[in-house]
C-alpha positions as CSV (number, residue, x, y, z in Angstrom):
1,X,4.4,-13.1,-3.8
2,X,3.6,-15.7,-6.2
3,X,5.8,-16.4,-9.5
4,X,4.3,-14.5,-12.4
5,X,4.8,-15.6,-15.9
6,X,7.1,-13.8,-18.4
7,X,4.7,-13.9,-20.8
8,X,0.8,-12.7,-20.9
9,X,-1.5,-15.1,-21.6
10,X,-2.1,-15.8,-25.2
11,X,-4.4,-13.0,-26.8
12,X,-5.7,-11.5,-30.1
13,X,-2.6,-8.5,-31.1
14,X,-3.5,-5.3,-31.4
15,X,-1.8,-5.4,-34.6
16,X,-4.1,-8.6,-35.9
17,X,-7.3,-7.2,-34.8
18,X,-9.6,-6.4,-38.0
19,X,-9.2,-2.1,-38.3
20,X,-12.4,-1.9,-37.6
21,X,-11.5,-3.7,-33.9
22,X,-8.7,-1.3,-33.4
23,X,-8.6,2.1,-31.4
24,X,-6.5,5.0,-31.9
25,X,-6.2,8.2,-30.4
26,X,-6.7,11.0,-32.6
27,X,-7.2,14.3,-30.4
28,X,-5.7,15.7,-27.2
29,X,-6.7,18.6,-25.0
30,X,-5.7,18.9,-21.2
31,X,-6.7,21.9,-18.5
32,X,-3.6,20.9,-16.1
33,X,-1.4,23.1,-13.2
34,X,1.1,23.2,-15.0
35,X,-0.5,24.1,-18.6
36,X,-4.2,25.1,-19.7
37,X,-3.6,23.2,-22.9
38,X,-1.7,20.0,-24.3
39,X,1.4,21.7,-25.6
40,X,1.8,24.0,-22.7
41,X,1.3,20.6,-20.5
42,X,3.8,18.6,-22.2
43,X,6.3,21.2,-22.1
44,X,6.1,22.0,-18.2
45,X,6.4,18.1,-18.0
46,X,9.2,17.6,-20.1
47,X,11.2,20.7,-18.4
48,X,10.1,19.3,-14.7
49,X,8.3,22.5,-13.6
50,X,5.7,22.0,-10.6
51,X,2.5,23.3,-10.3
52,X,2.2,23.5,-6.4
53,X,1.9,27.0,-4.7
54,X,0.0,27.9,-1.8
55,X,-3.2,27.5,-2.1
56,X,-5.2,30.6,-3.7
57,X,-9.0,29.7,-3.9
58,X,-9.9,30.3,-0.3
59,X,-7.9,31.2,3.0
60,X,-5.8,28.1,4.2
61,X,-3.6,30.2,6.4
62,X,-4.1,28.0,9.6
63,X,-4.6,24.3,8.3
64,X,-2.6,21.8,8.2
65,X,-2.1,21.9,4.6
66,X,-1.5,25.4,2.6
67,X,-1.1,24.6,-0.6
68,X,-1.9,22.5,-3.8
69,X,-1.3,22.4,-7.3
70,X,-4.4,24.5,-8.6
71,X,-5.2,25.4,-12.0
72,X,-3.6,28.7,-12.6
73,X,-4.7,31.6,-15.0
74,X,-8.3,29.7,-16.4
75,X,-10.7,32.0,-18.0
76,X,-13.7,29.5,-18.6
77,X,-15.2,32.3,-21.3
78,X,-12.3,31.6,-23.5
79,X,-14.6,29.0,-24.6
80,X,-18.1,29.0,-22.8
81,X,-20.4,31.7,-22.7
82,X,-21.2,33.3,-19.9
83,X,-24.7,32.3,-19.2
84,X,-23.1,28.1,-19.6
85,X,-20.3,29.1,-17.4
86,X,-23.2,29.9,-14.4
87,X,-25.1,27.0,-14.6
88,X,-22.5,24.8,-14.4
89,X,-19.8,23.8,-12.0
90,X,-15.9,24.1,-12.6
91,X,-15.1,20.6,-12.8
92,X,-18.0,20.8,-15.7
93,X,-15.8,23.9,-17.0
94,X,-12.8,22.3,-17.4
95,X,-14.0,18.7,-18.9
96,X,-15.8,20.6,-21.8
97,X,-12.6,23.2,-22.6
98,X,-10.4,20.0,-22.7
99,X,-12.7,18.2,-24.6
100,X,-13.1,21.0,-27.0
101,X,-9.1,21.0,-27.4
102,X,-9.2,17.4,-28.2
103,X,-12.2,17.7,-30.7
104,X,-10.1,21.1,-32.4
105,X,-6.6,19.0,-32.1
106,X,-9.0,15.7,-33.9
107,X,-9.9,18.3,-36.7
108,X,-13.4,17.0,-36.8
109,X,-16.0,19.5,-37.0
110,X,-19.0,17.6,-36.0
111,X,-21.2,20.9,-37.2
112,X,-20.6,18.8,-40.9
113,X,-21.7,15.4,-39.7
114,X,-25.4,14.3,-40.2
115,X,-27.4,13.7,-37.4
116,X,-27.1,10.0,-38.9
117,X,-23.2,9.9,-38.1
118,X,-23.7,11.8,-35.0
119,X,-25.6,8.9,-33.4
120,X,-21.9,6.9,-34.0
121,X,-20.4,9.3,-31.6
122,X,-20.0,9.1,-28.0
123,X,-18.8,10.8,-24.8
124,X,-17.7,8.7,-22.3
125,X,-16.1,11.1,-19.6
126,X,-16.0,11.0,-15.7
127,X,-15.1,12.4,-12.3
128,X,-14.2,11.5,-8.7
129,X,-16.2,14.2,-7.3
130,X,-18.5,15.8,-9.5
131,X,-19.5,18.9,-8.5
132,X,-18.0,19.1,-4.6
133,X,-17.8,23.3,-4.8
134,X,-21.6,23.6,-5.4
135,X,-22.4,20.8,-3.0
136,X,-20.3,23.2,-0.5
137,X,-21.9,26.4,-2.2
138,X,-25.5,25.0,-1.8
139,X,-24.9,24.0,1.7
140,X,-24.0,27.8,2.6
141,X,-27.1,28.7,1.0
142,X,-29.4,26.5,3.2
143,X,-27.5,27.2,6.4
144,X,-28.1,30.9,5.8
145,X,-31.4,31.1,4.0
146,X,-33.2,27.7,4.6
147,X,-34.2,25.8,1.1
148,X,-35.8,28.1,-0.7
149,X,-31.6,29.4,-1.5
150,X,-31.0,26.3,-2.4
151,X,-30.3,26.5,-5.9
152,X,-32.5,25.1,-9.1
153,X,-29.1,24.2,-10.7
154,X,-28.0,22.1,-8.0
155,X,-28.5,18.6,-8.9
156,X,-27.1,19.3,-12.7
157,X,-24.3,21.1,-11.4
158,X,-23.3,18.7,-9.1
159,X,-23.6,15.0,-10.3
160,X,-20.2,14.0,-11.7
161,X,-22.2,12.5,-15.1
162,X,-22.5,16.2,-16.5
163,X,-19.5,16.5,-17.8
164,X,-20.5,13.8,-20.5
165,X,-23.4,15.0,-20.9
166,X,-22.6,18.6,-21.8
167,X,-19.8,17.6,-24.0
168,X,-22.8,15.7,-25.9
169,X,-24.9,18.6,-25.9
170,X,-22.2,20.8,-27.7
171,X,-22.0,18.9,-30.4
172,X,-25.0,17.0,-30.7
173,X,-23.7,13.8,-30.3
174,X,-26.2,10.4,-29.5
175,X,-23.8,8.0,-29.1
176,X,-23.6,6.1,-25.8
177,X,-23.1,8.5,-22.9
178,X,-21.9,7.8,-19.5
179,X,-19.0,8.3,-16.7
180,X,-17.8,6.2,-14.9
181,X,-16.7,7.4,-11.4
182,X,-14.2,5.1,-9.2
183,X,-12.2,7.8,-7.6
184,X,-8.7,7.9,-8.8
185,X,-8.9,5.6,-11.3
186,X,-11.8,7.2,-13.1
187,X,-9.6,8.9,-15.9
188,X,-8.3,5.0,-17.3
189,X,-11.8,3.4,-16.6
190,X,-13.3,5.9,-19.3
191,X,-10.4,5.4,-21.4
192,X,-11.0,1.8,-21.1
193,X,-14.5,1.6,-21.3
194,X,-14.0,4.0,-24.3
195,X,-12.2,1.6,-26.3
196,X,-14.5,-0.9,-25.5
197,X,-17.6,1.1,-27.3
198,X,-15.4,1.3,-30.2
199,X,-14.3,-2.0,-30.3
200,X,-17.5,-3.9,-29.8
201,X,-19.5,-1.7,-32.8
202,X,-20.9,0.9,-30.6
203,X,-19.6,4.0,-32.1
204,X,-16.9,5.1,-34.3
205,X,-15.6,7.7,-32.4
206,X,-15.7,8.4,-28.3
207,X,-14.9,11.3,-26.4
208,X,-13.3,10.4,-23.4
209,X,-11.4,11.5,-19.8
210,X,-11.8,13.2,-16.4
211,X,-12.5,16.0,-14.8
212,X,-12.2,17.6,-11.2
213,X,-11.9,20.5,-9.5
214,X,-12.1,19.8,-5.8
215,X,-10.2,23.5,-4.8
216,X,-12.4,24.2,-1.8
217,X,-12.5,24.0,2.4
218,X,-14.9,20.8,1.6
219,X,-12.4,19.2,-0.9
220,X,-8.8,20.2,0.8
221,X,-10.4,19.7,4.1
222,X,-11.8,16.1,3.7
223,X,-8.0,15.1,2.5
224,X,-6.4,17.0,5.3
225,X,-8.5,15.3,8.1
226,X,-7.5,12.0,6.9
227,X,-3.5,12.9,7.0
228,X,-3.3,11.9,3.5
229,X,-1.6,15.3,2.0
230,X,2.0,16.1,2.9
231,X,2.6,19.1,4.9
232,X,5.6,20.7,3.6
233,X,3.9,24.3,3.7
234,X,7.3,26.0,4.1
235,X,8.4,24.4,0.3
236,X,5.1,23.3,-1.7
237,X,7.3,23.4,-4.8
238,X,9.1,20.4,-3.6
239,X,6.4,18.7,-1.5
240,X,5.1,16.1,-4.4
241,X,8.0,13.8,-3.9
242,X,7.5,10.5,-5.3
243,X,9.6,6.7,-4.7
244,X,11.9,9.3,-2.0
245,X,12.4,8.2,1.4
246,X,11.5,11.8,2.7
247,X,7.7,11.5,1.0
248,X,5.0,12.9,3.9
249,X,1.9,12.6,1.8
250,X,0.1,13.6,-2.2
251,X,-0.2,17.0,-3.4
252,X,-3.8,18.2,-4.4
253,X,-4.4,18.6,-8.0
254,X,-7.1,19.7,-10.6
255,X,-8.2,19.7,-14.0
256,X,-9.0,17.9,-17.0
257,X,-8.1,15.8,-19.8
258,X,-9.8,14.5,-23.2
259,X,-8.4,12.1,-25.5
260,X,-10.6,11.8,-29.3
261,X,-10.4,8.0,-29.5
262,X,-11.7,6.5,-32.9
263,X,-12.0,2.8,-35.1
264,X,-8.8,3.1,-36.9
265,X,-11.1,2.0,-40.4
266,X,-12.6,5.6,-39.3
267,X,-10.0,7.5,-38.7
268,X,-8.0,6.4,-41.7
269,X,-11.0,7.2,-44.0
270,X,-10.9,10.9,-42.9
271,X,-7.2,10.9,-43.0
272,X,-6.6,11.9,-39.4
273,X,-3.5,12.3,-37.2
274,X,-2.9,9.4,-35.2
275,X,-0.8,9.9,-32.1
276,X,-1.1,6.0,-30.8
277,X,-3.2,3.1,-30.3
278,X,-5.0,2.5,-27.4
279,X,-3.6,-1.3,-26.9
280,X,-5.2,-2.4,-24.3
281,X,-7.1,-1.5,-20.6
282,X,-7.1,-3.9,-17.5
283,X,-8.8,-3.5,-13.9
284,X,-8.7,-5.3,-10.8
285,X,-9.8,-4.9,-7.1
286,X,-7.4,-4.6,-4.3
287,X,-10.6,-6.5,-1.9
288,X,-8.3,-5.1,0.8
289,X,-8.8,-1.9,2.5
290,X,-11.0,1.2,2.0
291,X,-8.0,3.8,1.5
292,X,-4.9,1.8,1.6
293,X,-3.0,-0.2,-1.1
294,X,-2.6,-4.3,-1.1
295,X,0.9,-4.1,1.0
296,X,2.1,-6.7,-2.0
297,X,0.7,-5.0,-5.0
298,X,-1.6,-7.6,-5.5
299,X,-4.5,-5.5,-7.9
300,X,-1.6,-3.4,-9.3
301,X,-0.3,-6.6,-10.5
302,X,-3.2,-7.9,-12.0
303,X,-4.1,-4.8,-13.7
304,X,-1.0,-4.2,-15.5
305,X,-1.3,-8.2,-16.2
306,X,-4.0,-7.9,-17.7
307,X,-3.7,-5.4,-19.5
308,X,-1.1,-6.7,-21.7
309,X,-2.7,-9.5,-21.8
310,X,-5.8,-7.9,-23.6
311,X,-3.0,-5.9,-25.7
312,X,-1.1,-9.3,-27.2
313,X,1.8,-7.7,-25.5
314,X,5.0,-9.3,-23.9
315,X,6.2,-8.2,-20.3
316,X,9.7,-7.2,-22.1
317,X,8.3,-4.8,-24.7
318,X,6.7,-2.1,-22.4
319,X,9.3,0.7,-22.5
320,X,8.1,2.9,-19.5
321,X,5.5,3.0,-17.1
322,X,4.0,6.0,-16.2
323,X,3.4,5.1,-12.2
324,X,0.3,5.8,-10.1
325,X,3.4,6.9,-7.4
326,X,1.8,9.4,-5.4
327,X,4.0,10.8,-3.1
328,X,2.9,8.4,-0.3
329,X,4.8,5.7,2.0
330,X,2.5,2.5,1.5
331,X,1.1,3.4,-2.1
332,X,4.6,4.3,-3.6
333,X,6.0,1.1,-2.4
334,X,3.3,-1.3,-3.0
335,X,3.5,0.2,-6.5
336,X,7.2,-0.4,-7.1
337,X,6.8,-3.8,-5.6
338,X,4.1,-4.9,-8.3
339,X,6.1,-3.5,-10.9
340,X,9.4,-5.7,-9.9
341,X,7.3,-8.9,-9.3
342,X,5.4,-8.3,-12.8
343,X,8.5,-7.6,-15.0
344,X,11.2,-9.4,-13.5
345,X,14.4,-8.9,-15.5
346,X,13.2,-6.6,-17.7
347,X,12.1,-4.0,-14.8
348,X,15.9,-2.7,-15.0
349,X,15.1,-1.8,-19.0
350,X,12.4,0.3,-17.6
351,X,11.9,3.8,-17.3
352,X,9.3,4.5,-14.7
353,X,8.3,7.9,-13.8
354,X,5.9,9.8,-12.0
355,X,4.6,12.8,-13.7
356,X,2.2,13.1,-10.4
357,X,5.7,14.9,-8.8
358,X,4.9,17.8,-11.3
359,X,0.9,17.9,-11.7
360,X,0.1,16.9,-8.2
361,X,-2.8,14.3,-8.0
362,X,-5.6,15.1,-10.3
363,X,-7.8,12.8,-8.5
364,X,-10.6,11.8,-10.7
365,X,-8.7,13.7,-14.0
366,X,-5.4,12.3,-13.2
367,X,-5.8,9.1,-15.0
368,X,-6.6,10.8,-18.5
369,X,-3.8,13.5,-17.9
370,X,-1.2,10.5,-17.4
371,X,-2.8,8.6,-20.4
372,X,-1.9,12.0,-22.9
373,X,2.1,12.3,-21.1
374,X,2.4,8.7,-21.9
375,X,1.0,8.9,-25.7
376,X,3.5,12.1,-25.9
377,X,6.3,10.0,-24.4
378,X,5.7,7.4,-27.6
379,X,5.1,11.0,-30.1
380,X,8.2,12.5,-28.8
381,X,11.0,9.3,-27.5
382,X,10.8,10.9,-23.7
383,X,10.3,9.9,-20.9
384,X,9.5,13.2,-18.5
385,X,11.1,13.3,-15.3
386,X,10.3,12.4,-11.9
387,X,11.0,15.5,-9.8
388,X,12.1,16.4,-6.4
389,X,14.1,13.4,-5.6
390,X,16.7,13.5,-3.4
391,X,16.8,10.5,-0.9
392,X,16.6,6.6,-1.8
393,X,13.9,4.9,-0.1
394,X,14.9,0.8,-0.9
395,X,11.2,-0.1,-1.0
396,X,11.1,1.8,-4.1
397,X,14.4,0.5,-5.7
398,X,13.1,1.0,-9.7
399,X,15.0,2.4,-12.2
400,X,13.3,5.9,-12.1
401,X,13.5,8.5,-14.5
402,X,14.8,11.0,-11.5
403,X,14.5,14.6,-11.7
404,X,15.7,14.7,-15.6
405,X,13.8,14.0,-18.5
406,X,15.2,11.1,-20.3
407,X,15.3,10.5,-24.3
408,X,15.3,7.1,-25.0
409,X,12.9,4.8,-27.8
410,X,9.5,4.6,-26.6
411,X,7.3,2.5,-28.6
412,X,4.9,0.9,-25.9
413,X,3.9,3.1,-22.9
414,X,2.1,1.9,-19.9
415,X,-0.1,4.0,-17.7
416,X,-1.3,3.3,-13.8
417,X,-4.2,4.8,-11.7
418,X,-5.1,3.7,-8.7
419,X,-8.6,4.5,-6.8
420,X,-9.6,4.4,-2.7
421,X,-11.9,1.5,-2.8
422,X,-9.3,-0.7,-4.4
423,X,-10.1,0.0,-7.9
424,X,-6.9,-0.6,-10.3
425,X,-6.3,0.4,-13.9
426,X,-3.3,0.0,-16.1
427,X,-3.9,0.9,-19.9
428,X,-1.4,0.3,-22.6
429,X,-0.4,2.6,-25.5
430,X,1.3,1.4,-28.5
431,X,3.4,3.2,-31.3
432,X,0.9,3.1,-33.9
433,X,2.0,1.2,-37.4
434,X,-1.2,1.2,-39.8
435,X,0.6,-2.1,-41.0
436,X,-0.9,-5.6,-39.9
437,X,1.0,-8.3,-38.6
438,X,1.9,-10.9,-41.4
């Protein structure tokens, strides 16, 4: 692989950028398997409890997968009504209570800002699959009852840009709306595009994350017959096994995260809680292989590269890295290999984890859910572990944060997510220090 510099190229510092240039986050809400709400989530996370059980929305006795890490104990009329909650599909369900945790955790009540300020606020909030249990749904209905079952809601409910614009609708808000939708790496693309509406004068505040909910024969089967999910159906508990040589495939996962980014010239002018600053977000495209990583790392690389880069950052001040590291052979490996070639030396000050051994993969939420553990890892000076690890695999030779949460300084986190089609995104958190370079 080719020599990388120590050193990103020269850019503008987070911490020189005018205030009204500069992003921080200042709400957090999360629907996760392993808590329906950020404290909840952070807590599972930081104890190393896993959310996989056998699988409980339909009958999987028989396939070659039984279980996933579902979203246990949701009652979507905690906070929709329950005319909303039937026109709309669960993926939808869970972006809009997360996002109404991270508007609540924000303190902003948007019911107090004039349709004038409203138009300064956007959503910017995506999905992998959209709506894949009413595309499954309304194909039942037309195989039994021919198109006249087929129902009026389909289209809304099913087109992964709903969940942005419902969270719009709540609240009134006319700011840009969109989603962006590039498989597993949808959660960071919002974040990132997110940040970009702030930063080039488009709003003052963004809502912004993923969403899915893929629990059904369509969604579990369509992994299953392309042997991507391990098969460990007699211990689902321990199945999500990350950077271990024992790793037979990803877990299945669901929810949804929100993260309430604003200008920092706004939120200081309302006072607000600020967890971190959104440093900086950088993509790439593995141009390789429909489903399978770059064998080097190559758009992981470039990615996290560049994502420093755009955050002013040196390679020797990230702390940890919270890793795509899915549980599989050639992703896990390709991972840890970009990480080594990127940092060099400093990857043995490190503390990479993968909080996927505990969540499962998210998919198209996983992203924004990895984005708020990493924020809480610079809130909190932990680093949550990396469960279920047992036996070393030397392709993935990193300095892990293995099966124990680890306390140690965190001031800049870094956070991967990965997407079939070769999509790469690595976003950057900082600690957030209202002071500006001298």
């Amino acid at each position: 692989m080719a020599t990388v510099s120590s050193a990103p190229m020269p850019a503008a510092s987070h911490a020189t950028l005018p205030p009204a240039a500069r992003v921080v986050v200042t709400g957090l809400g999360a629907v996760t398997p392993v808590g329906l709400t950020v404290p909840a989530f952070w807590d599972a996370l930081v104890r190393g409890v896993s959310g996989a059980a056998p699988i409980a929305s339909f009958d999987a006795s028989g396939w070659s997968t039984t279980f996933a890490c579902e979203v246990k104990g949701f009652d979507p009329l905690l906070r929709l009504d329950r005319k909303e909650v039937k026109r709309i599909d669960r993926f939808a369900q869970y972006a809009l209570h997360a996002a109404i945790e991270a508007v609540e955790d924000a303190g902003i009540d948007f019911a107090t800002y004039p349709a004038a300020v409203r138009e300064r606020v956007g959503v910017v909030f995506g999905s992998g699959f959209g709506g894949i249990l009413t595309v499954q749904q309304q194909a039942e209905n037309l195989e039994q009852g021919g198109p006249r079952r087929i129902s009026p809601f389909f289209v809304p409910m099913m087109i992964p840009d709903m969940a942005a614009g419902l969270i719009a609708m709540r609240y009134g808000l006319h700011g840009p709306n969109h989603a962006v939708v590039s498989a597993c790496a949808t959660g960071n693309h919002n974040i990132g595009d997110a940040m970009h509406t702030i930063r080039r004068g488009e709003a003052d505040v963004v809502i912004c994350g993923g969403s899915e909910a893929p629990m059904c024969e369509l969604g579990v089967g369509a992994f299953a017959a392309s042997r991507a999910l391990s098969t460990r159906n007699d211990s689902p508990e321990t199945a999500s096994r990350p950077f271990d040589a024992t790793r037979d495939g990803f877990v299945m996962g669901e929810g949804a995260s929100a993260l309430v980014l604003e200008s920092l010239e706004h939120a200081l002018a309302r006072d607000a809680r600020i967890y971190a600053e959104v440093a900086g977000v950088g993509a790439s495209a593995d141009a390789h292989h429909m489903t399978a990583p770059h064998p080097e790392g190559l758009g992981a690389r470039l990615a996290m590269q560049r994502a420093l880069t755009a955050a002013g950052l040196a390679l020797d001040e990230v702390d940890t890295v919270n890793m795509h590291g899915t549980s599989t052979g050639l992703g896990d490996a390709a991972e840890s290999e970009a990480i080594r070639a990127l940092f060099g030396p400093h990857t043995e000050r490190l503390t990479p984890t993968s909080t996927k051994s505990m969540t499962g993969h998210m998919l198209g939420a996983a992203g924004a859910a990895e984005a708020i553990a990493s924020i809480l890892s610079i809130v909190h000076d932990v680093v949550p572990p990396t469960i279920n690890f047992s036996v070393p695999d030397p392709a993935c030779d990193l300095p892990y944060a293995f099966n124990t949460a680890v306390e140690r300084p965190v001031r800049v986190a870094m956070s991967n997510a990965f997407g079939f089609g070769g999509h790469n995104t690595s976003a950057v958190f900082v600690a957030f220090d209202e002071r500006p370079a001298a």
